[in-house]
C-alpha positions in Angstrom: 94.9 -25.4 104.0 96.2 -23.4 101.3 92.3 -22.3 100.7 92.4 -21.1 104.3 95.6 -19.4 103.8 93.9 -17.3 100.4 91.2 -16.4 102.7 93.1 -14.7 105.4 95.6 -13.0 102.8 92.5 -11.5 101.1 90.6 -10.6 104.2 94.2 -9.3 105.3 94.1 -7.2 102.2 91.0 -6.0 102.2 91.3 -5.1 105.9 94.2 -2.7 104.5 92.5 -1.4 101.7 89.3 -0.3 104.3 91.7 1.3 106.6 93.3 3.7 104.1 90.3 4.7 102.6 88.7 5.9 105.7 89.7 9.2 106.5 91.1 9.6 110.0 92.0 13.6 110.3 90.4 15.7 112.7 87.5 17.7 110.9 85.4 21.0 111.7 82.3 21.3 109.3 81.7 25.0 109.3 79.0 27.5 107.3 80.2 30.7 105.5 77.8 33.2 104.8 77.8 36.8 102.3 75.3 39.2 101.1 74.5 42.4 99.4 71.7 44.4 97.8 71.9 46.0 94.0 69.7 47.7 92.6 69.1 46.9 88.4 70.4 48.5 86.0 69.1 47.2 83.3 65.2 47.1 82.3 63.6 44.9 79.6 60.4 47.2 78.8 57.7 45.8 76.7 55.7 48.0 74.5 52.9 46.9 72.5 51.5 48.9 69.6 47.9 48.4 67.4 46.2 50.1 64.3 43.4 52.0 65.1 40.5 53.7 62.9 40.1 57.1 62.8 36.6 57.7 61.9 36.8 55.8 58.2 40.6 55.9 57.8 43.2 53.1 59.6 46.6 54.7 61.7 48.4 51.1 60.7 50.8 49.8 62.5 54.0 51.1 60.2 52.9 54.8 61.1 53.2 54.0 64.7 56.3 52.0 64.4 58.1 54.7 62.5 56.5 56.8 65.7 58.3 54.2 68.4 61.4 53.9 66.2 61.8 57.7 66.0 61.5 58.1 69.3 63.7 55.4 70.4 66.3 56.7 68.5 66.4 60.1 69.6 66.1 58.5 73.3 69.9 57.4 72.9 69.0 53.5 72.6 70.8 51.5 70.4 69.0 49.4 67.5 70.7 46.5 69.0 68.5 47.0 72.4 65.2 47.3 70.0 63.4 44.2 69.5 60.1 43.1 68.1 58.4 40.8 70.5 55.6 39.4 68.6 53.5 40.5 65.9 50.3 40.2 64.6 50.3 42.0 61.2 48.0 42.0 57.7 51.3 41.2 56.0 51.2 37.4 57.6 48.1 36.9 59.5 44.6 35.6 57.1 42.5 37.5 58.9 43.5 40.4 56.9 41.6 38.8 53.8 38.7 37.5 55.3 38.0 41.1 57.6 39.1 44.6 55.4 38.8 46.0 59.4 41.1 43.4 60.9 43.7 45.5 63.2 47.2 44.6 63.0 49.0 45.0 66.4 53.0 44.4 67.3 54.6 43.9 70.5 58.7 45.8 71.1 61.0 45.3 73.9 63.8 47.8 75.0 66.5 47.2 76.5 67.2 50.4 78.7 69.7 51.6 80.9 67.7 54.5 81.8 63.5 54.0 83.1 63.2 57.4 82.9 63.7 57.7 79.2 60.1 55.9 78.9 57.7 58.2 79.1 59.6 60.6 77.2 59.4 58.0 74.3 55.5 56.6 75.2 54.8 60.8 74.5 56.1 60.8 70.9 53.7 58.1 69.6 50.6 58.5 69.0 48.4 57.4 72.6 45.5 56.1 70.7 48.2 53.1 69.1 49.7 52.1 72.3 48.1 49.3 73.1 50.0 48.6 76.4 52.8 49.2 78.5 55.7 47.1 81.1 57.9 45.7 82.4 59.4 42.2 81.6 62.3 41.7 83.2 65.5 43.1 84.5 69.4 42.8 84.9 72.0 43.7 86.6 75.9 44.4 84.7 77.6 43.6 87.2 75.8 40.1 88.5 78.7 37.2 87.2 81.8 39.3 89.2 79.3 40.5 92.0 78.6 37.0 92.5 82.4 35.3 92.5 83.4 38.2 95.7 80.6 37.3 97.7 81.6 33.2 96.9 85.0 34.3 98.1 83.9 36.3 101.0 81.2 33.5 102.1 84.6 31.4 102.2 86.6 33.5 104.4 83.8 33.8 106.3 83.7 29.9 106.8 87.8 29.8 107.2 87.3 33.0 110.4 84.4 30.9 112.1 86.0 28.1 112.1 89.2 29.3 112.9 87.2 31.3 115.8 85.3 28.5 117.2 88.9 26.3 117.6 90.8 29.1 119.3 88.1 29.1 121.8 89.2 25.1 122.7 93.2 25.3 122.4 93.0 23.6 118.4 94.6 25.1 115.3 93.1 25.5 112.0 94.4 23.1 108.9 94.0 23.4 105.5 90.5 23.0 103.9 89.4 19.4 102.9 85.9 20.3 100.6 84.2 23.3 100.1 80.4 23.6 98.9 77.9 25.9 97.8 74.7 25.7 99.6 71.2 27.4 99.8 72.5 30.0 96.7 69.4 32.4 96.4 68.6 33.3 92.8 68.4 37.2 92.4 64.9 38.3 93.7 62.5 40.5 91.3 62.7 44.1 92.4 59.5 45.8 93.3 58.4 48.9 91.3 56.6 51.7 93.0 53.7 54.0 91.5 54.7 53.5 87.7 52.1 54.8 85.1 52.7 54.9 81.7 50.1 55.7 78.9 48.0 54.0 76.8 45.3 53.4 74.3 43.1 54.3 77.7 45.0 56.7 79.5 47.1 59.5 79.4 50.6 59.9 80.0 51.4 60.5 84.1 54.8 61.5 85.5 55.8 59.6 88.3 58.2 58.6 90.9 59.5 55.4 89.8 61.5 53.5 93.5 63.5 50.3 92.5 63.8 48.2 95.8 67.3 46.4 95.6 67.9 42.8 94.4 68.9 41.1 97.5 72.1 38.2 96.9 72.4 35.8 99.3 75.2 33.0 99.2 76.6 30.3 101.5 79.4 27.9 101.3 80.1 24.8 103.4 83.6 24.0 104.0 85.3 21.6 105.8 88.8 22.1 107.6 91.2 20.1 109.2 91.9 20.3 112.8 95.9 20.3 113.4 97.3 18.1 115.8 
């Protein structure tokens, strides 16, 4: 008997337990959605520079760096947004002892506000030392604060749709239960239109540089109660 009773107090119990855990509000599940289009403005720019012989004499590599450095400076651009990449120089590499003829080459990023600064810069070093030329990534200032308004706005835009959609059958909105980000796009690389820039093969050509804008995309689930 009192093993029977113990059951039934715990089943009891447990019966209790279930039915306060289980949520018994009125819900409306609801997608908000927000977007805009930037355009960068800020462009990591690769340049790559190598010694060249010049008929029985070497250009080395700290000529043409003093060149690039020069010309960065006069450009406006900080030392801090002057990097060295990579380099491949007769200071560290072997080769240097084994080959009298080996070239050393170094590879420099910028970090530039302003594209159109580049070819300005590319035309005071020397062409035959540039080695190559791009682009290797990009930024935009504003990207953290850009993307907490369009988190907000994807919200309100959840609360108005749902808000909306109960109207339409006599309900009234409640406060929201959970809220979730969804299907966030990652900024989207930028597509750069008829860029030339010179190097050890080419000359230096003017042109139009078009940045298409970085398209940010972001939805938020939320989850509202219906009021009785």
């Amino acid at each position: 008997m009192k093993k029977l009773l113990t059951f039934v107090l715990i089943s009891f119990f447990a019966a209790t337990t279930f039915a306060q855990s289980v949520d018994l509000r009125r819900k409306i599940t609801v997608t908000g959605n927000a977007e805009t289009e930037v355009t960068p403005d800020i462009i990591y720019f690769s340049i790559s520079l190598k010694e060249y012989l010049n008929g029985k004499s070497k250009i080395s590599i700290s000529t043409l760096e003093n060149q690039l450095e020069k010309a960065v400076s006069a450009a406006g651009i900080a030392k801090a947004d002057f990097t060295i990449n990579n380099l491949s120089s007769y200071n560290y590499v072997p080769e240097k002892k084994k080959n009298a003829d080996f070239l050393a080459s170094k590879q420099y990023r910028l970090k530039l506000h302003d594209l159109s600064k580049i070819n300005k810069i590319l035309d005071a070093v020397d062409d035959k030392g540039i080695q190559s030329t791009g682009i290797d990534g990009y930024d935009y200032s504003g990207i953290e604060a850009l993307k907490s308004e369009l988190k907000l706005k994807a919200l309100k835009a959840a609360q108005t749709k749902a808000a909306f959609l109960l109207s339409g059958i006599g309900e009234k909105l409640g406060n929201a239960i959970d809220i979730q980000e969804i299907n966030n796009e990652p900024m989207q690389q930028p597509v750069f239109r008829s860029m030339m820039m010179k190097t050890a093969s080419s000359d230096a050509v003017e042109s139009d540089i078009d940045f298409k804008k970085i398209k940010l995309n972001y939805h938020i689930q939320a989850v509202f109660e219906i009021l009785k």
